[in-house]
Biopython code that builds the backbone (N, CA, C, O; Angstrom):
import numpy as np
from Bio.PDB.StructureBuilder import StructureBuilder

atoms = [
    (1, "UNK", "N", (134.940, 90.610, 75.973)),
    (1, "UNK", "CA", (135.401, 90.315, 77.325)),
    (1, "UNK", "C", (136.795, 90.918, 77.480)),
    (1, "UNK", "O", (137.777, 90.590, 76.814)),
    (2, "UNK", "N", (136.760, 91.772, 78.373)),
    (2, "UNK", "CA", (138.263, 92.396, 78.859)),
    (2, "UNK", "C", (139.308, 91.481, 79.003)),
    (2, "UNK", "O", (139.109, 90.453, 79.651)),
    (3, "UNK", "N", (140.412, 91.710, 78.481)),
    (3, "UNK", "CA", (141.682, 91.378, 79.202)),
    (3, "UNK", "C", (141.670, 90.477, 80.404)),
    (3, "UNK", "O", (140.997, 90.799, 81.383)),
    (4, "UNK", "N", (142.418, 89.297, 80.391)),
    (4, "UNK", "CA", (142.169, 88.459, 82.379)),
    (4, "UNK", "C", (140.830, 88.102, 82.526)),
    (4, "UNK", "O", (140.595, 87.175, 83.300)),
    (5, "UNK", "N", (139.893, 88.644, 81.942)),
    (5, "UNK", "CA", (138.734, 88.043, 82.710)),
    (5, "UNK", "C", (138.375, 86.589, 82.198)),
    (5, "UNK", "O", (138.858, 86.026, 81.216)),
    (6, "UNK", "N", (137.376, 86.078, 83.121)),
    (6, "UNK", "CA", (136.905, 85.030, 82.852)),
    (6, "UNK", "C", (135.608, 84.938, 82.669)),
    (6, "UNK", "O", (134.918, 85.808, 83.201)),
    (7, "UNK", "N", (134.807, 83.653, 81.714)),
    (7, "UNK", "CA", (133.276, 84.392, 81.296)),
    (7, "UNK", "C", (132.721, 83.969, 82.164)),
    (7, "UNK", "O", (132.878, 82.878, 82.712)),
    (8, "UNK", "N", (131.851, 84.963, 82.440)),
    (8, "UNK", "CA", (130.421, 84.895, 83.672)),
    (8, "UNK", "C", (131.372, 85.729, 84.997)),
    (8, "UNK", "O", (130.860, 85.957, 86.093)),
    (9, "UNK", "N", (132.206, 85.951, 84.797)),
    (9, "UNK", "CA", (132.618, 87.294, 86.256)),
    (9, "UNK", "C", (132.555, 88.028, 85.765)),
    (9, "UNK", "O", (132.574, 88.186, 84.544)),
    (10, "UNK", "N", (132.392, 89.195, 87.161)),
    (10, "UNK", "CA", (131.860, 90.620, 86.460)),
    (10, "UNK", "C", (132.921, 91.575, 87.150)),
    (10, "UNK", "O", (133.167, 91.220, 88.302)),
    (11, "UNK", "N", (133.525, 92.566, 86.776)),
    (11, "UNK", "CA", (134.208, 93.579, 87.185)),
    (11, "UNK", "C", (134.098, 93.957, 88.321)),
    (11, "UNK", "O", (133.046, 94.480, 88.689)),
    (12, "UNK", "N", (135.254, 93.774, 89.244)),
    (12, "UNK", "CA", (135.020, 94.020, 90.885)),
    (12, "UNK", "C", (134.742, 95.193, 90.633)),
    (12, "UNK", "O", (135.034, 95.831, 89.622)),
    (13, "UNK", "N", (133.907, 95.668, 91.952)),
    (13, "UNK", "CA", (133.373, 97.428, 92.201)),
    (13, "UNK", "C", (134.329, 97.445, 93.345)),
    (13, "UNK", "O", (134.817, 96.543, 94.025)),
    (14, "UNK", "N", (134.464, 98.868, 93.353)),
    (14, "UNK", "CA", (135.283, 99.348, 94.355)),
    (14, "UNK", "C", (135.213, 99.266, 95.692)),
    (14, "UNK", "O", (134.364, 100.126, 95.927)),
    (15, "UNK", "N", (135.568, 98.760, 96.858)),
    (15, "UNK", "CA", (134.844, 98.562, 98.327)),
    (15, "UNK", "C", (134.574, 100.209, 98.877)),
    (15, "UNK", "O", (135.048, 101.342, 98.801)),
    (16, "UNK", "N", (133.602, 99.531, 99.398)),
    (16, "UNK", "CA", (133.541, 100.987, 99.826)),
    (16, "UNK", "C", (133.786, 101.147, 101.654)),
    (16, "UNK", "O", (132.880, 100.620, 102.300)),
    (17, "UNK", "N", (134.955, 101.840, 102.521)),
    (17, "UNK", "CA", (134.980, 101.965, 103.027)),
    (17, "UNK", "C", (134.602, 101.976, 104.637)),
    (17, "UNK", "O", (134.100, 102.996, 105.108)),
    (18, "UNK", "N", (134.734, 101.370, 105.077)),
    (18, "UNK", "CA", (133.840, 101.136, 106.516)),
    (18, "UNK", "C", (132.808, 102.241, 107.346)),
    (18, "UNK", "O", (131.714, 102.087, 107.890)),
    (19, "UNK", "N", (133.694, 103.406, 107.171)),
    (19, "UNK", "CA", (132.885, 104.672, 107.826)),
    (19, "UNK", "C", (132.093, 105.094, 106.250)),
    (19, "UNK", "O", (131.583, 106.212, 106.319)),
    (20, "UNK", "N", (131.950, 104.568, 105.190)),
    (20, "UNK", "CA", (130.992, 105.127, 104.336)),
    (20, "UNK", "C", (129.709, 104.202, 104.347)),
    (20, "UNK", "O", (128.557, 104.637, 104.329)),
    (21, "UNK", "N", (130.087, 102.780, 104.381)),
    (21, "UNK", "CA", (129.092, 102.064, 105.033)),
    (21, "UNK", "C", (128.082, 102.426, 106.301)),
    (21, "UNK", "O", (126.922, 102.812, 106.155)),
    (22, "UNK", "N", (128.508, 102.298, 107.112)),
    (22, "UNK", "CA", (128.104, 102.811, 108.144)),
    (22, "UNK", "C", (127.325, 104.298, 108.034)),
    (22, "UNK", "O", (126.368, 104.505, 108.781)),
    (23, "UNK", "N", (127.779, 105.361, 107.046)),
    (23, "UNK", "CA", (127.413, 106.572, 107.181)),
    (23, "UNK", "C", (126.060, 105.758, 106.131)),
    (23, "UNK", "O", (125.016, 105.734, 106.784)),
    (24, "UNK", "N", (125.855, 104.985, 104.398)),
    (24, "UNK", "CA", (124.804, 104.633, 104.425)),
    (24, "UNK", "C", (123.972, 103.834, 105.112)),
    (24, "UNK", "O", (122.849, 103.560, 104.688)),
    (25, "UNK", "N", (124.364, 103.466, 106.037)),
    (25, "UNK", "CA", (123.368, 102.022, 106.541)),
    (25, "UNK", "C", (122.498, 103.134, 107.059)),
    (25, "UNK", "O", (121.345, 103.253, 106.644)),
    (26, "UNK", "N", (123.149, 104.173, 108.194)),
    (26, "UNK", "CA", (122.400, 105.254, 109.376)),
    (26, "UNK", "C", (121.510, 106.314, 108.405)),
    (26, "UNK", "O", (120.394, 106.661, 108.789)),
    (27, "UNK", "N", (121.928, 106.689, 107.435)),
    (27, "UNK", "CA", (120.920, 107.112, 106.592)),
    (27, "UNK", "C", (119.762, 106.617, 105.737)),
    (27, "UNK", "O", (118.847, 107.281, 105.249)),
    (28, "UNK", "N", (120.033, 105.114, 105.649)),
    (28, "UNK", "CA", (118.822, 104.443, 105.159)),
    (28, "UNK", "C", (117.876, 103.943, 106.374)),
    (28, "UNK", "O", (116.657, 103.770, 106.352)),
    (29, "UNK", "N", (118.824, 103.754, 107.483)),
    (29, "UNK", "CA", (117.876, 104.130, 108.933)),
    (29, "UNK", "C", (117.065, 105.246, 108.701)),
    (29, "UNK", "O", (115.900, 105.309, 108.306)),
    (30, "UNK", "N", (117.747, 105.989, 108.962)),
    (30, "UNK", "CA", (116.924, 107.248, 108.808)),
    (30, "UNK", "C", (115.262, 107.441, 108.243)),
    (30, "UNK", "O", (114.253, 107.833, 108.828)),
    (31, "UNK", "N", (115.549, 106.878, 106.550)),
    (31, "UNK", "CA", (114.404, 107.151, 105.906)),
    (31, "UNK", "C", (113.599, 106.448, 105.999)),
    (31, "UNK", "O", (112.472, 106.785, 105.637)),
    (32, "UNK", "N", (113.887, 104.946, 106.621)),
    (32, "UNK", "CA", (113.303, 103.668, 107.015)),
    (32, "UNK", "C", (111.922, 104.125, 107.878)),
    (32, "UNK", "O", (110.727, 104.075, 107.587)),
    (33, "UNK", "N", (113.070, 104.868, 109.770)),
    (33, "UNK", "CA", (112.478, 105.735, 110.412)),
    (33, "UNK", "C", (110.939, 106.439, 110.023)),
    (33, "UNK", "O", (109.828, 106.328, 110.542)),
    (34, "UNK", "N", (111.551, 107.354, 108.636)),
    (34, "UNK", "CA", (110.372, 108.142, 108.207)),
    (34, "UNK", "C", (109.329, 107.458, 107.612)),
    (34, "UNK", "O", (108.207, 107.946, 107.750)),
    (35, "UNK", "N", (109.445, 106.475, 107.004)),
    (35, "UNK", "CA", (108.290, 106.283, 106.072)),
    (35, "UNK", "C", (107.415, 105.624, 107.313)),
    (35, "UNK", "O", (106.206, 105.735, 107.514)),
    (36, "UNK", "N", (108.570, 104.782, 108.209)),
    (36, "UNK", "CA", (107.362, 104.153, 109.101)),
    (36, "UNK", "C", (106.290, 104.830, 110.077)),
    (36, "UNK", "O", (105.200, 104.458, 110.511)),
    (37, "UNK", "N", (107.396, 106.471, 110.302)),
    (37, "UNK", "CA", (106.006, 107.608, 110.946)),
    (37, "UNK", "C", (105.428, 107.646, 110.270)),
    (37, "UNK", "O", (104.484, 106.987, 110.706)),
    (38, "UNK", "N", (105.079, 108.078, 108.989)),
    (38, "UNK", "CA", (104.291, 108.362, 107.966)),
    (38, "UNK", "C", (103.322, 106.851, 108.001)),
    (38, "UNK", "O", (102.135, 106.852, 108.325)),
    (39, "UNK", "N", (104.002, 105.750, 107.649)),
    (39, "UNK", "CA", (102.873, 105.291, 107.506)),
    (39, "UNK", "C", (101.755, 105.013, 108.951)),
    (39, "UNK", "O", (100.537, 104.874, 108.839)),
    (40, "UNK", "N", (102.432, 104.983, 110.110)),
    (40, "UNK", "CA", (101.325, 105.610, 111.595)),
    (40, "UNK", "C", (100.450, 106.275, 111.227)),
    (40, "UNK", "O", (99.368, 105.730, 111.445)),
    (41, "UNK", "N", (100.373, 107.224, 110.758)),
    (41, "UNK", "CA", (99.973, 108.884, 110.196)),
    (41, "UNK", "C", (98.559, 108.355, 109.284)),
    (41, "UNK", "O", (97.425, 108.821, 109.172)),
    (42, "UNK", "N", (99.279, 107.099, 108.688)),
    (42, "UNK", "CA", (98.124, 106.698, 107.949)),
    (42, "UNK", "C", (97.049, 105.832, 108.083)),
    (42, "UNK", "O", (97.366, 104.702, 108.453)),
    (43, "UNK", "N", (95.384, 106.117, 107.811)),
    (43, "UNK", "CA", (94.195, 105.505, 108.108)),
    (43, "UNK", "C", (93.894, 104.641, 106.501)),
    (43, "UNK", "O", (94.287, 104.848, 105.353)),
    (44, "UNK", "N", (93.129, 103.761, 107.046)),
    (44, "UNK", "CA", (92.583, 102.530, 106.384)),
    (44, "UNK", "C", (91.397, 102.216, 106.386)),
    (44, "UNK", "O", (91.335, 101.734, 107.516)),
    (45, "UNK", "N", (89.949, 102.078, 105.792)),
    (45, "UNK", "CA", (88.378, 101.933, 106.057)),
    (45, "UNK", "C", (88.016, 100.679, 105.528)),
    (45, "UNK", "O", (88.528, 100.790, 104.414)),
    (46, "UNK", "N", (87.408, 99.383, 105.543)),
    (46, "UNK", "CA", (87.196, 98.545, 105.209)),
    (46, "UNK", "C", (85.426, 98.568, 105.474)),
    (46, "UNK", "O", (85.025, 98.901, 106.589)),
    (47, "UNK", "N", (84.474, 98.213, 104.437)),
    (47, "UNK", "CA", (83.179, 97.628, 105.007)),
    (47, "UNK", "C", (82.857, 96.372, 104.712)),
    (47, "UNK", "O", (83.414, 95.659, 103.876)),
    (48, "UNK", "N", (81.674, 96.016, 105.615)),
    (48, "UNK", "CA", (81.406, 94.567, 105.021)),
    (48, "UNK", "C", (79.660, 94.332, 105.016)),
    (48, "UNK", "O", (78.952, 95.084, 105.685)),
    (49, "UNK", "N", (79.186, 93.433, 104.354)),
    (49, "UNK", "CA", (77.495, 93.825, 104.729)),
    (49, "UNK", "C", (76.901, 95.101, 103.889)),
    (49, "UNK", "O", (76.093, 95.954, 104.255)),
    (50, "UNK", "N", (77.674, 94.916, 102.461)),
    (50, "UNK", "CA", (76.929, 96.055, 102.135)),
    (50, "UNK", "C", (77.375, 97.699, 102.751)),
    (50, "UNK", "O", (76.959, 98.692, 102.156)),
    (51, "UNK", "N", (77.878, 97.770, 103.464)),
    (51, "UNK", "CA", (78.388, 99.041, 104.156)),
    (51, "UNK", "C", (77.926, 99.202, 105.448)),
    (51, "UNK", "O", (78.125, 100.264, 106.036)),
    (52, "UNK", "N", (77.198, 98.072, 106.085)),
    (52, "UNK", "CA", (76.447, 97.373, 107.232)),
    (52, "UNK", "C", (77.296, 97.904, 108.166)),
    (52, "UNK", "O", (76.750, 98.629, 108.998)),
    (53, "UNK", "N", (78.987, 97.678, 108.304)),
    (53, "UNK", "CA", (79.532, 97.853, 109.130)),
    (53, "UNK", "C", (80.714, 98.098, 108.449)),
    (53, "UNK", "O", (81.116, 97.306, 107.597)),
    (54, "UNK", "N", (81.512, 99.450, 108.830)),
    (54, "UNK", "CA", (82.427, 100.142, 108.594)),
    (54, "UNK", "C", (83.620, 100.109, 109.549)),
    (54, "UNK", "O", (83.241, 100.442, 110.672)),
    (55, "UNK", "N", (85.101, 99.790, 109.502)),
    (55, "UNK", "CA", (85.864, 100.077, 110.333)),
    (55, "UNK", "C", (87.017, 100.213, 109.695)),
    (55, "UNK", "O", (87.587, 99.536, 108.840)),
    (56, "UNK", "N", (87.359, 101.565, 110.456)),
    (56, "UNK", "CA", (88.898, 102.494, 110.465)),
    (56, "UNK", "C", (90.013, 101.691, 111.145)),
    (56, "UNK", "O", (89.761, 101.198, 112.245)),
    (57, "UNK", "N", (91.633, 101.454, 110.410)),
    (57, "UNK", "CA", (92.206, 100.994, 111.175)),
    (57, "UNK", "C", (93.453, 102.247, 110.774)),
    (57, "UNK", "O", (93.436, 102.875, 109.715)),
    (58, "UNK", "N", (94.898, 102.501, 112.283)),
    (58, "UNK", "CA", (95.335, 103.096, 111.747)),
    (58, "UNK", "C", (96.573, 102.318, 111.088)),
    (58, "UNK", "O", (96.608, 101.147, 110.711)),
    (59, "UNK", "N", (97.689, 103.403, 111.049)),
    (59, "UNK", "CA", (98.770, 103.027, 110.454)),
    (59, "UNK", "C", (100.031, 101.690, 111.632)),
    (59, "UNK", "O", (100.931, 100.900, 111.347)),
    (60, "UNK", "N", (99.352, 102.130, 112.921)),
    (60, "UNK", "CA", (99.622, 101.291, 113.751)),
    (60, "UNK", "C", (98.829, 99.888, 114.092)),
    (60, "UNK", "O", (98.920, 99.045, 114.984)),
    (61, "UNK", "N", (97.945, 100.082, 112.841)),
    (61, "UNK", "CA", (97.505, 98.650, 113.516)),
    (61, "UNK", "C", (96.443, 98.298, 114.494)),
    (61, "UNK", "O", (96.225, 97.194, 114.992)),
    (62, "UNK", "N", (95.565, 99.872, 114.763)),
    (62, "UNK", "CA", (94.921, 99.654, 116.030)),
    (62, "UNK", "C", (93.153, 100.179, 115.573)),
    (62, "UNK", "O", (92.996, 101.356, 115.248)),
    (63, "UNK", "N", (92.200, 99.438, 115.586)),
    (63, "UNK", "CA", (90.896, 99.986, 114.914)),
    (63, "UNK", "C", (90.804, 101.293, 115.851)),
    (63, "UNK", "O", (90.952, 101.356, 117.072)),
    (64, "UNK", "N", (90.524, 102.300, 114.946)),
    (64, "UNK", "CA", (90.296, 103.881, 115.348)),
    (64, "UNK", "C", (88.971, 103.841, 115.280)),
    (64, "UNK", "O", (88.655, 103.911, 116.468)),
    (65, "UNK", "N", (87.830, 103.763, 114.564)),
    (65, "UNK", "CA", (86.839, 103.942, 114.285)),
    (65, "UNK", "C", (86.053, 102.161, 114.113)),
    (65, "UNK", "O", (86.516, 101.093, 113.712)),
    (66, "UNK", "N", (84.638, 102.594, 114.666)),
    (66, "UNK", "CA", (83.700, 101.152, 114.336)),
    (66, "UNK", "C", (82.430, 101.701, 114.007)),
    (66, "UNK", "O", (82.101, 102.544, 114.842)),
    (67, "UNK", "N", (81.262, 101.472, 112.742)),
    (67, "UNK", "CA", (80.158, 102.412, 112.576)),
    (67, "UNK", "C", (79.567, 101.184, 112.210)),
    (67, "UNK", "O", (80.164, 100.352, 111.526)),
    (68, "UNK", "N", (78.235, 101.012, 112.703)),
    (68, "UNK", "CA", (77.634, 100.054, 112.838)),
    (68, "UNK", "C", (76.083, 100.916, 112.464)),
    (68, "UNK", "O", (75.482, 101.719, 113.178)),
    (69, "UNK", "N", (75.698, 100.367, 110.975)),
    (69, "UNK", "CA", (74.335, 100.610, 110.583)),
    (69, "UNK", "C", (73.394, 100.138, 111.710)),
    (69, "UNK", "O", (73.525, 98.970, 112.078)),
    (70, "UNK", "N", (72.493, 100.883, 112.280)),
    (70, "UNK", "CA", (71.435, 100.570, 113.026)),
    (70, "UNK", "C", (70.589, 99.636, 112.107)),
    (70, "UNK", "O", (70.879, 98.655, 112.792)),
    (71, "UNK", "N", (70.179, 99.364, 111.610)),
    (71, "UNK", "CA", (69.578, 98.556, 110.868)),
    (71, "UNK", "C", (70.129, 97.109, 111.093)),
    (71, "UNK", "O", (69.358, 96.159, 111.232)),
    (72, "UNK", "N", (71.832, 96.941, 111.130)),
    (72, "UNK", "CA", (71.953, 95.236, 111.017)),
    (72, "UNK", "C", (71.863, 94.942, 112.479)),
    (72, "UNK", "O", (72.190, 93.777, 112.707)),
    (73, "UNK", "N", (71.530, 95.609, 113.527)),
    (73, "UNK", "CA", (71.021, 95.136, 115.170)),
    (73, "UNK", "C", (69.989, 94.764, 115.009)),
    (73, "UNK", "O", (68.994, 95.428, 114.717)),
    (74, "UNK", "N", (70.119, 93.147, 115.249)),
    (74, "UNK", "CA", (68.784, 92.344, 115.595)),
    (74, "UNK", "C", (69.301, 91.497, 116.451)),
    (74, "UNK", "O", (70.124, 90.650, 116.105)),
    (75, "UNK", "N", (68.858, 91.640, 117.707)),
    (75, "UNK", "CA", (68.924, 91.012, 118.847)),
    (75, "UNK", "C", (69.048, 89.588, 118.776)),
    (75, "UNK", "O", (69.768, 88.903, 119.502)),
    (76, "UNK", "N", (67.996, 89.018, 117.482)),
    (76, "UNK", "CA", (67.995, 87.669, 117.751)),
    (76, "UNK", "C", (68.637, 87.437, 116.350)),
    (76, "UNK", "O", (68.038, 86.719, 115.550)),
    (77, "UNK", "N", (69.838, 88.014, 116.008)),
    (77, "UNK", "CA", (71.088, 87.820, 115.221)),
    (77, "UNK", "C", (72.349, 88.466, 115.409)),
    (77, "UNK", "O", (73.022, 89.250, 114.739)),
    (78, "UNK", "N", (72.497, 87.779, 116.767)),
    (78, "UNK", "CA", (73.784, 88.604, 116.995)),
    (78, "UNK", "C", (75.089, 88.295, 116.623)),
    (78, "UNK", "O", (76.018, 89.097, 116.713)),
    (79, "UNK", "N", (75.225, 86.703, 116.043)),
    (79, "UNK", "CA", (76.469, 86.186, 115.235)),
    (79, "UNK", "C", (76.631, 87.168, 114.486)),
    (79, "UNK", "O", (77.525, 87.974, 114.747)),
    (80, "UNK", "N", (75.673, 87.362, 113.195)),
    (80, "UNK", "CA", (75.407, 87.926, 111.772)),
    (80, "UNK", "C", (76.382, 89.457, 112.016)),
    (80, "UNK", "O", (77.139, 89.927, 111.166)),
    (81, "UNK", "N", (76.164, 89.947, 113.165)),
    (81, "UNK", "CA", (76.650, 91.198, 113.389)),
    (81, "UNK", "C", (78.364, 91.009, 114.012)),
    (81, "UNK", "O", (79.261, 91.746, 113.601)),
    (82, "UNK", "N", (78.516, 90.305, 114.674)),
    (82, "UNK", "CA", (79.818, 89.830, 115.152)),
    (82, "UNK", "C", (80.873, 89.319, 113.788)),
    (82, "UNK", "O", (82.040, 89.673, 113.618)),
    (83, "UNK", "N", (79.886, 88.192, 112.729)),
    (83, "UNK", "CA", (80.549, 88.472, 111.491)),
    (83, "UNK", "C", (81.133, 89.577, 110.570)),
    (83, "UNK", "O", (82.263, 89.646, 110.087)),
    (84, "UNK", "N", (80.141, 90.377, 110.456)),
    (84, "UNK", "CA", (80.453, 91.298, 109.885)),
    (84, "UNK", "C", (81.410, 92.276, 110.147)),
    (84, "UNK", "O", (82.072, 92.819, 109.262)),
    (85, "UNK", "N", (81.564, 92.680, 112.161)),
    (85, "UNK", "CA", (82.798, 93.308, 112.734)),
    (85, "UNK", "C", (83.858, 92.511, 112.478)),
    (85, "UNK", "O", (84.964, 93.032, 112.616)),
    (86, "UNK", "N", (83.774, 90.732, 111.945)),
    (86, "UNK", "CA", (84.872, 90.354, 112.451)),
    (86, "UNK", "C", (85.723, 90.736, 110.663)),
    (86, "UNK", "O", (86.892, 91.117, 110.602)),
    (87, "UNK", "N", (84.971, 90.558, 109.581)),
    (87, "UNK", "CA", (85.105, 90.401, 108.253)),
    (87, "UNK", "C", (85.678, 91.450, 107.824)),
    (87, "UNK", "O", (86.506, 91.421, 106.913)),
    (88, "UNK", "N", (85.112, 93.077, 108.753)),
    (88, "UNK", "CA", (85.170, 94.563, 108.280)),
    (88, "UNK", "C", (86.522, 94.478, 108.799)),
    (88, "UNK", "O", (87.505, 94.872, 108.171)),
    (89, "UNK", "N", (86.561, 93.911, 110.061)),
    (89, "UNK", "CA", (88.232, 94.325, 110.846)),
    (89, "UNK", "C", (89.366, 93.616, 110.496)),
    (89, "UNK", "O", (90.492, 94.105, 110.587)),
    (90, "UNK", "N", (89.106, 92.307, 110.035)),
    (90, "UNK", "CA", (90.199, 91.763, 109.105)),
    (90, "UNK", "C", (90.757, 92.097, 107.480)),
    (90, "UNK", "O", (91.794, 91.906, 106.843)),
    (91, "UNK", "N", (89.269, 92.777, 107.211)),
    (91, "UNK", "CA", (90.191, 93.593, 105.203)),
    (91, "UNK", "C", (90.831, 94.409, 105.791)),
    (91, "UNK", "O", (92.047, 94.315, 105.624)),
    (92, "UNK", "N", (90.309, 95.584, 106.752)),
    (92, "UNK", "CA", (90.871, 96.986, 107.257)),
    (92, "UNK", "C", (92.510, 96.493, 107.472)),
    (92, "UNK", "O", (93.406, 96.722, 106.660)),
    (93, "UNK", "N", (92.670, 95.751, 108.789)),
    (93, "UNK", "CA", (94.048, 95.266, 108.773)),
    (93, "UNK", "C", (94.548, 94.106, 108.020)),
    (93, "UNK", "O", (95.541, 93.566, 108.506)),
    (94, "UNK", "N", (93.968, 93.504, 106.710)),
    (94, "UNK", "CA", (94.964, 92.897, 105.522)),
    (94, "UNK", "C", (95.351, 94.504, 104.870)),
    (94, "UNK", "O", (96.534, 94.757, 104.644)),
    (95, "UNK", "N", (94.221, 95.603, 104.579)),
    (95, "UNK", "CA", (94.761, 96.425, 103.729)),
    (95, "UNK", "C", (96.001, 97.186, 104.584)),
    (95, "UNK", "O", (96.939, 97.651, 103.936)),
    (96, "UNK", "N", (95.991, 97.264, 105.554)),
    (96, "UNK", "CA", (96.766, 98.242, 106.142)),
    (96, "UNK", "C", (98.259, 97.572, 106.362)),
    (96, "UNK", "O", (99.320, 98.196, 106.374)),
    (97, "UNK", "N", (98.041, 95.790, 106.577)),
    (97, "UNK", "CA", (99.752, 95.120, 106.523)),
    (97, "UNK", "C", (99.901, 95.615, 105.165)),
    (97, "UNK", "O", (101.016, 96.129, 105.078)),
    (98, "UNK", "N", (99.041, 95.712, 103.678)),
    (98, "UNK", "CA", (99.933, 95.461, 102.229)),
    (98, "UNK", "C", (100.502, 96.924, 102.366)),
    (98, "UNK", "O", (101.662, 97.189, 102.049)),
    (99, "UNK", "N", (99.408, 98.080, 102.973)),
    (99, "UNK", "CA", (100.261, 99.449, 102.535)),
    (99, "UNK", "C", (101.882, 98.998, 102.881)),
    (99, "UNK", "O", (102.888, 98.882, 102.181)),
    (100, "UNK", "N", (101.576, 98.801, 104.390)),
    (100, "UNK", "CA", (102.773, 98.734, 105.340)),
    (100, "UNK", "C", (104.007, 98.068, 104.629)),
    (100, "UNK", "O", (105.154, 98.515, 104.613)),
    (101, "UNK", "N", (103.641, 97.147, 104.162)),
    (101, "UNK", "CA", (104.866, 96.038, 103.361)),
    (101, "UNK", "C", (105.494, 96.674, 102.255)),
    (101, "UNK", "O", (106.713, 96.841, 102.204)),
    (102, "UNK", "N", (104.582, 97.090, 101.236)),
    (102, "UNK", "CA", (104.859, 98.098, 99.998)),
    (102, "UNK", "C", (105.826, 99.053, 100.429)),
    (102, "UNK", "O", (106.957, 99.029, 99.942)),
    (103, "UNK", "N", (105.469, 99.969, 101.373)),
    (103, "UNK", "CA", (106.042, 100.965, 101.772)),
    (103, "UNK", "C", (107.744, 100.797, 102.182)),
    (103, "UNK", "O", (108.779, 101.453, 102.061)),
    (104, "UNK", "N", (107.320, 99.534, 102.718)),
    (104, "UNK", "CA", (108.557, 99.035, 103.436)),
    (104, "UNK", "C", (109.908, 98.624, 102.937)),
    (104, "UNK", "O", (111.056, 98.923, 103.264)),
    (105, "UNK", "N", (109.235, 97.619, 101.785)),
    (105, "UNK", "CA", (109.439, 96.483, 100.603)),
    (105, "UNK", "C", (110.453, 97.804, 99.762)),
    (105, "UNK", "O", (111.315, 97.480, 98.946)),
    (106, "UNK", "N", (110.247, 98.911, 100.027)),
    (106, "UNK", "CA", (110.815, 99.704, 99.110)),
    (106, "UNK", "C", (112.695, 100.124, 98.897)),
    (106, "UNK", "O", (113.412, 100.516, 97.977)),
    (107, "UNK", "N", (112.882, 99.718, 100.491)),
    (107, "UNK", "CA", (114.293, 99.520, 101.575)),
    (107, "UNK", "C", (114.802, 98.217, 101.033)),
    (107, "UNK", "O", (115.989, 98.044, 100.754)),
    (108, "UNK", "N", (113.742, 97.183, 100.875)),
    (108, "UNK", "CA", (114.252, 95.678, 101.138)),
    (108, "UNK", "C", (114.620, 95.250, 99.835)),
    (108, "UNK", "O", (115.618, 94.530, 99.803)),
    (109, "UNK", "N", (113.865, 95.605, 98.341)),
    (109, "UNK", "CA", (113.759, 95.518, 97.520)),
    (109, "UNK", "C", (115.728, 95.480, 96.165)),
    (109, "UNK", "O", (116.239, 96.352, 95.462)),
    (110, "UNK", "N", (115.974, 94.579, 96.353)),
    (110, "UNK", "CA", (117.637, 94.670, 95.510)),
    (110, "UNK", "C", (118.504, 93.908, 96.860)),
    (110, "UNK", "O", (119.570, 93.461, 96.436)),
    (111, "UNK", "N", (118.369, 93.720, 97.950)),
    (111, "UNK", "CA", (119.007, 93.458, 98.903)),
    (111, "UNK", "C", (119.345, 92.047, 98.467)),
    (111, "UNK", "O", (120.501, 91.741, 98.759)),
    (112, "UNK", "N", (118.967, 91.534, 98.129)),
    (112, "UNK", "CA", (119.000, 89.992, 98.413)),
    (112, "UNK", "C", (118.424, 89.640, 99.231)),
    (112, "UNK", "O", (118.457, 88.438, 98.965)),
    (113, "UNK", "N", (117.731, 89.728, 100.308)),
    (113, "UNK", "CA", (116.948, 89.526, 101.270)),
    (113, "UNK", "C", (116.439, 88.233, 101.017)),
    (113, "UNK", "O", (115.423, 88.399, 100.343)),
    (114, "UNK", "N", (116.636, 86.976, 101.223)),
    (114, "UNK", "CA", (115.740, 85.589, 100.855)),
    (114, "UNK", "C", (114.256, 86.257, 102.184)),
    (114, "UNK", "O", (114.265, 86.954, 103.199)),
    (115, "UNK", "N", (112.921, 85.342, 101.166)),
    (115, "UNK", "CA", (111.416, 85.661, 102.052)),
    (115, "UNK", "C", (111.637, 87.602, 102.228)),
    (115, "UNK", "O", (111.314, 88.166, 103.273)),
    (116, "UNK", "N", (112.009, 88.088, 101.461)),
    (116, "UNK", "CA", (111.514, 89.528, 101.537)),
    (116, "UNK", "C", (111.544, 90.451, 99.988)),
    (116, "UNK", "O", (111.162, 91.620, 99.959)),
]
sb = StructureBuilder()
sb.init_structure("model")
sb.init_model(0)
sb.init_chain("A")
sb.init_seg("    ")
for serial, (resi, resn, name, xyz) in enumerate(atoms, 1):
    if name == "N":
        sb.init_residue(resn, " ", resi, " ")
    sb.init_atom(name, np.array(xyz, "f"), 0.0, 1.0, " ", f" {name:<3s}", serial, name[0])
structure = sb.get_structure()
């Protein structure tokens, strides 16, 4: 233990400047910015039923695509089919919040951030 110190403190770091702050905060904007176009950019496929029913979601969050096996249309099961859109469209957008978070989580990650 150095000179003056006391145990369990740790060596002040140097402050860093107000306009250098500021110059990182706007640059971690920046890349924040990018990853979140990128992840727009990005598609997601979930099935359910066996592959019964297929749906695309994108990086925004919005189902792009719905493919519906002719085979699971039976008129006199039309829950069975409403399940399955509802089952396909909820993995599609659980998988597409974890990309999103991961991606995200990557900014947030050392911050201290309490719940992040």
């Amino acid at each position: 233990m150095g000179k003056g110190m006391k145990a369990g403190k740790r060596p002040k770091q140097p402050k860093m400047g107000n306009a250098a702050q500021m110059a990182q905060m706007q640059a971690m904007q920046r890349e924040m910015d990018k990853v979140q176009a990128q992840i727009e950019e990005m598609e997601t496929e979930a099935s359910a039923g066996g592959g019964a029913v297929t749906i695309k979601v994108s990086g925004k969050k919005e189902i792009t695509d719905i493919v519906i096996h002719p085979d699971v249309v039976d008129p006199d099961d039309v829950e069975m089919l409403q399940d399955l859109i509802m089952a396909a469209a909820n993995e599609a957008l659980r998988q597409m919040e974890d990309i999103s978070q991961q991606e995200m989580g990557k900014f947030t990650q050392g911050l201290g951030i309490p719940g992040l």
